[in-house]
C-alpha positions, 0 to 999 in steps of 0.5 A, spaced: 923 751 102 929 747 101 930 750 093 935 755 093 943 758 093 944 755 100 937 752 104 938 751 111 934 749 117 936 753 123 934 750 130 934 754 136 934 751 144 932 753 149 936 748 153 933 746 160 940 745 165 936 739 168 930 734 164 924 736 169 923 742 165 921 742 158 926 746 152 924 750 147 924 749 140 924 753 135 925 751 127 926 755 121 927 755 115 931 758 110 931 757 102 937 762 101 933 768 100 926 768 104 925 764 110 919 761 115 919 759 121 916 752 120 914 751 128 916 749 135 916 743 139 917 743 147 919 736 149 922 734 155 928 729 156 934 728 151 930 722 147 924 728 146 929 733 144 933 729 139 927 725 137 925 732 135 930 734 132 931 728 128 924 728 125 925 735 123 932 735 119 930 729 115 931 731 108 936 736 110 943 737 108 945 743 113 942 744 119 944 748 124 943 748 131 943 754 136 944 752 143 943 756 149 946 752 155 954 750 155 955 743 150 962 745 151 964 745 158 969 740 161 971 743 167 969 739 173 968 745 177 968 752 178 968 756 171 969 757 163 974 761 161 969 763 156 964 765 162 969 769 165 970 773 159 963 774 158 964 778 165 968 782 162 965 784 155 958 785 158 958 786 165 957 794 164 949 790 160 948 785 165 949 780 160 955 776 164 954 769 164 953 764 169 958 760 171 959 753 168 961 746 169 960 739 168 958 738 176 954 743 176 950 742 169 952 735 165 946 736 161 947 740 156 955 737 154 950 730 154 946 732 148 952 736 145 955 729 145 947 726 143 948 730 137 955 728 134 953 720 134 946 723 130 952 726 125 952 733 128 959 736 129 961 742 135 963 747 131 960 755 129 962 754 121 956 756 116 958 750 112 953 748 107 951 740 107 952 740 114 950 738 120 952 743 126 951 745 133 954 751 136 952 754 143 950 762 143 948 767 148 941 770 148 943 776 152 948 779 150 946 777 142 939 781 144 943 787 147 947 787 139 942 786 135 936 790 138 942 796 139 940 797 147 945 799 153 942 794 158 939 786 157 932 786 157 930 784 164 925 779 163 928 773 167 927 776 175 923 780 179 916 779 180 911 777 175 908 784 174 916 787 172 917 781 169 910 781 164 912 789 163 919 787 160 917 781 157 912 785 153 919 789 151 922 784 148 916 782 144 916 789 141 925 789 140 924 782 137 918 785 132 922 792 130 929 787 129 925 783 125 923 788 120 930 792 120 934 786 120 931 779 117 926 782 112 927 775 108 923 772 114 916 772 112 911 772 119 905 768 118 899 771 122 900 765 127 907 768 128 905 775 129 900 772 134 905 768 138 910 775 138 903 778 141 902 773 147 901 775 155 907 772 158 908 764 161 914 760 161 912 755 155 911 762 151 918 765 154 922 758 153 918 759 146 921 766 145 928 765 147 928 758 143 925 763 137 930 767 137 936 763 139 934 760 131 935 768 129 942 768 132 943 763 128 940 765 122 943 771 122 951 767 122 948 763 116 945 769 113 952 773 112 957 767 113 960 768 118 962 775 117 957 778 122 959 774 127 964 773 132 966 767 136 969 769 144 972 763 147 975 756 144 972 749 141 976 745 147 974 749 153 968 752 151 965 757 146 960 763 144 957 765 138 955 771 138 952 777 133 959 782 132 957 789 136 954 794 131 
């Protein structure tokens, strides 16, 4: 898998806000032309993360990590800039962010700054031979790729209504597959996963999963179908472009 025009791994987090609860991991391999999903990893804390982390990069010179969690947030209170103007963007899909600050959620700026002393630098440029870590946004990112008016509401509700939208997901997710990563190739195991009932570890999973497609698809068109709301110093998204 690491022969090719431009190979990366893609690591996609679901990043937990706090370490009680584990993150999902998800890691993708792609040589240039066709990739794989290479597996998951569900660890618990910032030294099974990185540790994680560390022992799938080896041998890799780029990698690129899609995070959803704010790793820039430096307000001690209140809101982002960029959170604010998820609202405005996305309020009419449901996909508005929560807001954010280093009070609130320390967590995630902490593995950001993990991650640049294990040589990995902020940022959301494609460059190969590279070690980078952008931060993204499931929902909106979904709304864009799976063309859909609304989020899909999988997160709340009850557990029925949550089962049902859930297993919505999975069917949007196999369809933009097909239509929009051809080159990744889906091993009966992974056509399995995309098929299981709902339960946390699955769902962290999943979300994991398709933060690495978020940034599989930067890399895949170099930048040119994705757009950057925010900034590098107060805080920043990277999302598919609409359309």
């Amino acid at each position: 898998m690491k022969k090719g025009r431009s190979p990366v791994l893609l690591v996609g987090i679901d990043l937990a806000w706090g370490e009680k609860n584990r993150d999902g991991v998800c890691f993708l391999e792609w040589d240039g032309w066709k990739g794989v999903v290479a597996g998951f990893a569900y660890p618990q804390g910032d030294g099974d993360l990185l540790a994680s982390i560390r022992e799938n990069a080896r041998g890799w010179g780029s990698v690129f990590v899609a995070v959803d969690a704010p790793i820039v947030c430096p307000n001690r209170t209140g809101t982002r800039p960029v959170d604010r103007l998820t609202h405005r963007m996305f309020h009419r899909q449901h996909a508005a962010c929560h807001p954010a600050n280093s009070t609130k959620c320390p967590r995630p700026p902490r593995v950001a700054r993990l991650l640049e002393k294990s040589g990995f630098r902020v940022g959301w440029e494609p460059s190969r031979g590279k070690r980078t870590v952008a931060e993204v946004y499931p929902h909106p990112a979904m709304v864009r790729l799976f063309g859909i008016p609304r989020i899909v509401k999988y997160k709340k509700g009850r557990v029925l209504a949550r089962r049902r939208e859930f297993r919505r997901l999975q069917s949007l997710l196999r369809n933009c597959l097909r239509k929009k990563f051809p080159g990744l190739r889906m091993d009966p195991s992974m056509a399995a996963f995309l098929a299981e009932k709902w339960s946390k570890p699955v769902e962290d999973r999943t979300d994991a999963f398709f933060c690495a497609l978020i940034g599989l698809w930067h890399w895949i068109h170099r930048g040119r179908k994705s757009e950057v709301i925010g900034d590098r110093r107060r805080g920043f998204i990277l999302l598919p472009k609409a359309g």
